[in-house]
C-alpha positions as CSV (number, residue, x, y, z in Angstrom):
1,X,-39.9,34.9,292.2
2,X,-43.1,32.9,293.2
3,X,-45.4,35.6,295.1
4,X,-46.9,32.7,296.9
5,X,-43.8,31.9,298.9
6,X,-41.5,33.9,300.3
7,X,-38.5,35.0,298.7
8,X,-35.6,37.5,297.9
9,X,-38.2,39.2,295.6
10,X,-39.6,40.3,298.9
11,X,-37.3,42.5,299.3
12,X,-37.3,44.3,296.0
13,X,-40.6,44.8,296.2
14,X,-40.0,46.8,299.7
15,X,-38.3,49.3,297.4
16,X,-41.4,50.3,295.9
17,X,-43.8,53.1,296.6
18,X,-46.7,51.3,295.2
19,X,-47.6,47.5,294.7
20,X,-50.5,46.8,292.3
21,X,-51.9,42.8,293.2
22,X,-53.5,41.3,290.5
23,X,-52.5,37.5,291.3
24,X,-54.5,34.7,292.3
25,X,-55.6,30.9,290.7
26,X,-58.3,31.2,287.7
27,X,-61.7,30.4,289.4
28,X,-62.9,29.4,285.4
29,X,-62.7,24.8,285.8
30,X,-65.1,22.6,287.8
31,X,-64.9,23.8,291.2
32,X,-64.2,20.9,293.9
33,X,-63.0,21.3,297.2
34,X,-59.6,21.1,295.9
35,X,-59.7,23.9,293.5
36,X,-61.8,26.3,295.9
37,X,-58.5,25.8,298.3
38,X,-56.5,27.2,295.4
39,X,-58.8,29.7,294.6
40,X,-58.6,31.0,297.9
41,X,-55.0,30.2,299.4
42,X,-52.9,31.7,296.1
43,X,-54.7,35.1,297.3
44,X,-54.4,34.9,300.9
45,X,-50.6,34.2,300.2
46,X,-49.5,36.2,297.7
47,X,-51.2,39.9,299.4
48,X,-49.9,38.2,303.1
49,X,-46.3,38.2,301.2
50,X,-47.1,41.4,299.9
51,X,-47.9,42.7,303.2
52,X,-44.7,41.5,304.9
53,X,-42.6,43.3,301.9
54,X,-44.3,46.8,302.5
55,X,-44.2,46.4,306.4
56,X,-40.5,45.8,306.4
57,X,-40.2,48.6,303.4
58,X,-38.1,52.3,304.4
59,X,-40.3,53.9,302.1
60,X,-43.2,55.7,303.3
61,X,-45.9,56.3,302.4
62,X,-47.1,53.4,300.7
63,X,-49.8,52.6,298.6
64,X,-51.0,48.6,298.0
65,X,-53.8,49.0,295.0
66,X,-55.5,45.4,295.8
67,X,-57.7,43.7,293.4
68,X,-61.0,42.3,294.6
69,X,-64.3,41.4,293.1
70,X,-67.6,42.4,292.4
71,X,-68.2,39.2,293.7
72,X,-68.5,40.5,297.0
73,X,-71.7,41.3,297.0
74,X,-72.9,37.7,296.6
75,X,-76.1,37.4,294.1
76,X,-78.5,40.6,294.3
77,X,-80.5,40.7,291.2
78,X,-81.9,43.8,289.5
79,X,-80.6,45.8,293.5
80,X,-78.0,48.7,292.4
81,X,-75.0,48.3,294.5
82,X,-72.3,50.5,295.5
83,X,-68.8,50.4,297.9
84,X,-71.4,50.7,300.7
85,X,-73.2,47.4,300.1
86,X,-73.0,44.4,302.0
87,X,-71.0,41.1,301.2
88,X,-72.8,38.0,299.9
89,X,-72.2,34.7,301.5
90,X,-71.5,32.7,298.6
91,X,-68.0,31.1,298.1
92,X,-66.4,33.7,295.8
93,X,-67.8,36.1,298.1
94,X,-66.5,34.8,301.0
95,X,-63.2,34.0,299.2
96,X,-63.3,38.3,298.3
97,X,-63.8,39.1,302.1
98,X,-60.9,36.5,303.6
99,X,-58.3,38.9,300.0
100,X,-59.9,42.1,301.4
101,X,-58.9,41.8,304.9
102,X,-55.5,40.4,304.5
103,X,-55.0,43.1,302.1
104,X,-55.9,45.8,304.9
105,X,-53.3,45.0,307.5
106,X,-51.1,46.4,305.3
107,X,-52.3,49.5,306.8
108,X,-50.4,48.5,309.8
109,X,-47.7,49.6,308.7
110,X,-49.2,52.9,307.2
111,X,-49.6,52.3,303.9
112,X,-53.1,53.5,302.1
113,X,-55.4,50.9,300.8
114,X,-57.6,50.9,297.9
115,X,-59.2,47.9,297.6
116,X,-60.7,47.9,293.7
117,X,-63.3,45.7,293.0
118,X,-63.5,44.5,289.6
119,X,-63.0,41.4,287.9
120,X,-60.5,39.3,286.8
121,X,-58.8,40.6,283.7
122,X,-60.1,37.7,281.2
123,X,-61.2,39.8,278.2
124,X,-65.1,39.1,278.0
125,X,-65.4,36.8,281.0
126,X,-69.0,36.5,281.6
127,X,-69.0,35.8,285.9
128,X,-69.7,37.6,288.6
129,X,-66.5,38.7,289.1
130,X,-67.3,41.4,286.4
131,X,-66.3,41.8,282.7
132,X,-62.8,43.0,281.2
133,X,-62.9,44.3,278.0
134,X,-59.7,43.1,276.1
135,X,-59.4,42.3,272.4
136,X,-56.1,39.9,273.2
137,X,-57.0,36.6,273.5
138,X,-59.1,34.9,276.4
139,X,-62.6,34.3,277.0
140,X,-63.3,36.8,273.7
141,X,-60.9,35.2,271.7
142,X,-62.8,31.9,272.2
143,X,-66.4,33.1,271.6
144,X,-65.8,34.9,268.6
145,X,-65.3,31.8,266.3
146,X,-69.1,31.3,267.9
147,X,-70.8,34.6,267.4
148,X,-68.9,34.8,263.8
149,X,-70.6,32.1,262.5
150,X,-74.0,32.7,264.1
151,X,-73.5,30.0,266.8
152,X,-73.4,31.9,270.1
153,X,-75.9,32.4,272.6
154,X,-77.0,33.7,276.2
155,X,-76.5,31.7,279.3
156,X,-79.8,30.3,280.6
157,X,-82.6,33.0,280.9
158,X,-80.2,35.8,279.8
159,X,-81.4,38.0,282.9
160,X,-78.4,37.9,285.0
161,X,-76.5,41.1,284.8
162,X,-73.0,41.6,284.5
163,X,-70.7,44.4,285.4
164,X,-68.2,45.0,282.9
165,X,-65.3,47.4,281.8
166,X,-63.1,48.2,279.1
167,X,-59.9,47.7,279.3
168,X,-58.4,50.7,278.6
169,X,-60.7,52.4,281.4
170,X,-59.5,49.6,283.8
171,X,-56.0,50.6,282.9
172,X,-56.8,54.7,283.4
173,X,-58.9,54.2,286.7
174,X,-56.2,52.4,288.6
175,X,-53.9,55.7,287.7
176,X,-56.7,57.2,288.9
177,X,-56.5,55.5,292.3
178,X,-53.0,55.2,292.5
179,X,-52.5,58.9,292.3
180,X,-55.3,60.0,294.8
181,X,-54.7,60.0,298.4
182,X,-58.2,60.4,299.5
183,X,-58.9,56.9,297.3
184,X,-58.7,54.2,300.2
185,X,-60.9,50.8,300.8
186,X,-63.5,49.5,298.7
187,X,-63.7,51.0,295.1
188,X,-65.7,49.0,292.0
189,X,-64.4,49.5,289.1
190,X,-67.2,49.2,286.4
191,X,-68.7,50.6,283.9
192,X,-71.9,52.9,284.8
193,X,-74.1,50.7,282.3
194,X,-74.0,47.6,283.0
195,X,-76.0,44.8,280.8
196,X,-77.9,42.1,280.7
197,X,-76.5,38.8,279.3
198,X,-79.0,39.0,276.1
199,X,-77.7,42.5,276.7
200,X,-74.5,41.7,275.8
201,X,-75.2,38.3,273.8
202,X,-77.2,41.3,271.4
203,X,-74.6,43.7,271.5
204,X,-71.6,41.2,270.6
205,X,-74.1,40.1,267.5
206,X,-75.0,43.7,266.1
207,X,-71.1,44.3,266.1
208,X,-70.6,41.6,264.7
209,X,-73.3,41.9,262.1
210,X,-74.7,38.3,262.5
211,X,-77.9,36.8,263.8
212,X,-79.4,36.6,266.6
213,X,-82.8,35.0,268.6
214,X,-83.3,38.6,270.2
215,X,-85.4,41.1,268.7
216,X,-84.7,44.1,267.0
217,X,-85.3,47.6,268.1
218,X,-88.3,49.1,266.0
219,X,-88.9,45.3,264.2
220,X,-91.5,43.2,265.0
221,X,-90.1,40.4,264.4
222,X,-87.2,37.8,265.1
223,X,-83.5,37.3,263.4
224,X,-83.3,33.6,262.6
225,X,-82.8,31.7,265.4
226,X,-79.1,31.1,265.1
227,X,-77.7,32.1,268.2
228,X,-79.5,29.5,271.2
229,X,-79.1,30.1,274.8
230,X,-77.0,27.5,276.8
231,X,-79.7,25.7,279.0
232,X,-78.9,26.6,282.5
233,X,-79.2,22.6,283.8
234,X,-76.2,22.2,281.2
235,X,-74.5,25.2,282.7
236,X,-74.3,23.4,286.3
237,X,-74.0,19.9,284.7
238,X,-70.6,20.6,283.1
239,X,-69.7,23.4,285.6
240,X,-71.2,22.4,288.6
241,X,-71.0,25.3,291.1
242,X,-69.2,27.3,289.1
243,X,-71.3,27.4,286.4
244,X,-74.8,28.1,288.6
245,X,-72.4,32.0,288.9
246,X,-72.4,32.3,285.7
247,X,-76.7,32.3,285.8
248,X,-76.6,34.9,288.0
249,X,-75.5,38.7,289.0
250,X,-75.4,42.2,289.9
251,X,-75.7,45.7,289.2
252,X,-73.3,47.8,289.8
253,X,-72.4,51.5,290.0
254,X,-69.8,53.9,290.1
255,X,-68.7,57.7,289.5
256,X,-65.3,57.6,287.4
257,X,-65.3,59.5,283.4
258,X,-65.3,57.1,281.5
259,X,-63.9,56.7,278.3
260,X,-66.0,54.0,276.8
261,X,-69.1,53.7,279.0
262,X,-71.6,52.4,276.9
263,X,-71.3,48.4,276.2
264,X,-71.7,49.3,272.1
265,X,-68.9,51.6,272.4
266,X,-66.6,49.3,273.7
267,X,-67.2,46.4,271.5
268,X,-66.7,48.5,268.9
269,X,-63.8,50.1,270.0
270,X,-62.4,46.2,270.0
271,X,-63.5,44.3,267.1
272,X,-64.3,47.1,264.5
C-alpha cells in the first residue's frame, strides 16, 4: 500500500513488534514552495499513519525506530554536536522537528521511540542530512565517472563538514537500537570522524588513485589541478536553496563500535 494514505496495510503493520520508517520525498531537486510541501507532508503522513497502526496494534510493547536527520541541528560549523544539542531553524531543520514529534506520540500508546538521526540513505550524498556509505548506485554511482577521470571537485570552499556512515554500520547500529530498551529519543547515527568536503573530495581521489588540487601529506607541492571545486554562486544558481546546504555543515559525534570508522576505510571497503 501507499504509507501516505491510509489503507488495509495499516493493519498488517499492527501485527508487528517493530516498524522501522525510512520514507519520505528526496529533498535532492530545486527546492520551491511546492517541493518543500512534499518534502515535509510525505513525512508527517507516512509516521502519522504509522502511528495510528501501532496505537490500534494488540501487541505490546512496541518499538517505532524513526529516521530523522542530522539536519536538526541547523548549520553549526566546526561546534561538536551530540543528541543533546539544539535544533537549527533552517527549513530541513524545521522539517526534522515537525517528523520528530509526530513520530513521538506514538508513545501514547506505549511504544518506545528511538528517533535515529542520520541521513538519507543515498550512497555518498554530500548534504546535511549526513552521508550513507553505499557502493549500489546513487549519488556515488554518479560521481565516480567524475573522480575516475580526474574531473571531480569540492563544493565551494571545501570547509563544510559532513557526517557520514557506512552502510554496513548503518545497517548493524539500527540492530543495535532495535534490540536495546534503554535506546529511546534522539540517537545520531554517524561515524565518530567525520570530514571535511576536501576531506572527502581527497579521500575519494587517493582511492581512487587519480589527481587532485589538494596537497599531499609529506609533499610540498600540488597534484595537477584536475579536480576544480564547484563555485559556491553556481551551487545556489542551479540549486537555489538547496544547494546553499550543500556549502555548509556539522560535526557530529557519537559512541557506537564501529566497524568502519575511519572515512579511508570505508571507501576502501567500497570501491577497492
Amino acid at each position: 500500500g501507499d504509507p501516505s494514505l491510509s489503507g488495509s496495510w495499516q493493519e498488517e503493520a499492527s501485527k508487528s513488534g517493530a516498524i522501522i520508517n525510512l520514507a519520505g520525498a528526496s529533498i535532492f531537486s530545486r527546492w520551491n514552495k511546492t517541493v518543500k510541501q512534499k518534502i515535509l507532508e510525505s513525512r508527517v503522513s507516512i509516521t502519522r499513519n504509522l502511528v495510528e497502526a501501532m496505537a490500534a496494534s494488540r501487541k505490546r510493547p512496541q518499538v517505532l525506530l524513526n529516521a530523522s536527520a542530522v539536519g536538526y541541528y541547523g548549520f553549526r560549523g566546526d561546534e561538536e554536536i551530540d543528541e543533546t544539542g539544539s535544533a537549527g531553524d533552517d527549513f530541513l531543520a524545521r522539517v526534522c522537528q515537525v517528523w520528530e514529534a509526530e513520530a513521538l506520540k506514538a508513545r501514547d500508546a506505549g511504544a518506545r521511540v528511538a528517533l535515529t538521526r542520520f541521513g538519507i540513505v543515498l550512497n555518498l550524498a554530500l548534504t546535511r542530512f549526513g552521508i550513507v556509505l553505499n557502493q549500489r548506485g546513487g549519488a556515488l554511482k554518479q560521481m565516480l565517472p567524475l573522480f575516475r577521470a580526474g574531473l571531480g571537485g569540492r563544493l565551494g570552499k571545501g570547509n563544510q563538514w559532513f557526517s557520514w556512515i557506512h552502510l554496513t554500520d548503518l545497517v548493524r547500529a539500527i540492530t543495535f537500537v532495535l534490540d536495546r530498551t534503554e535506546a529511546d529519543g534522539p540517537i545520531n547515527l554517524t561515524a565518530p570522524n567525520p570530514v571535511t568536503n576536501a576531506e572527502m573530495t581527497r579521500a575519494l581521489s587517493q582511492t581512487l588513485h587519480r589527481p587532485a588540487i589538494l596537497p599531499v601529506p609529506g609533499s610540498q607541492t600540488l597534484h595537477r589541478p584536475a579536480i576544480l571545486p564547484v563555485p559556491g554562486f553556481m551551487m545556489r544558481l542551479v540549486l537555489g536553496e538547496f544547494g546553499s546546504v550543500l556549502l555548509k555543515g556539522q560535526r557530529q559525534t557519537l559512541g557506537f563500535n564501529f566497524q568502519f570508522p575511519l572515512i579511508k576505510q570505508a571507501l576502501a571497503d567500497l570501491l577497492t
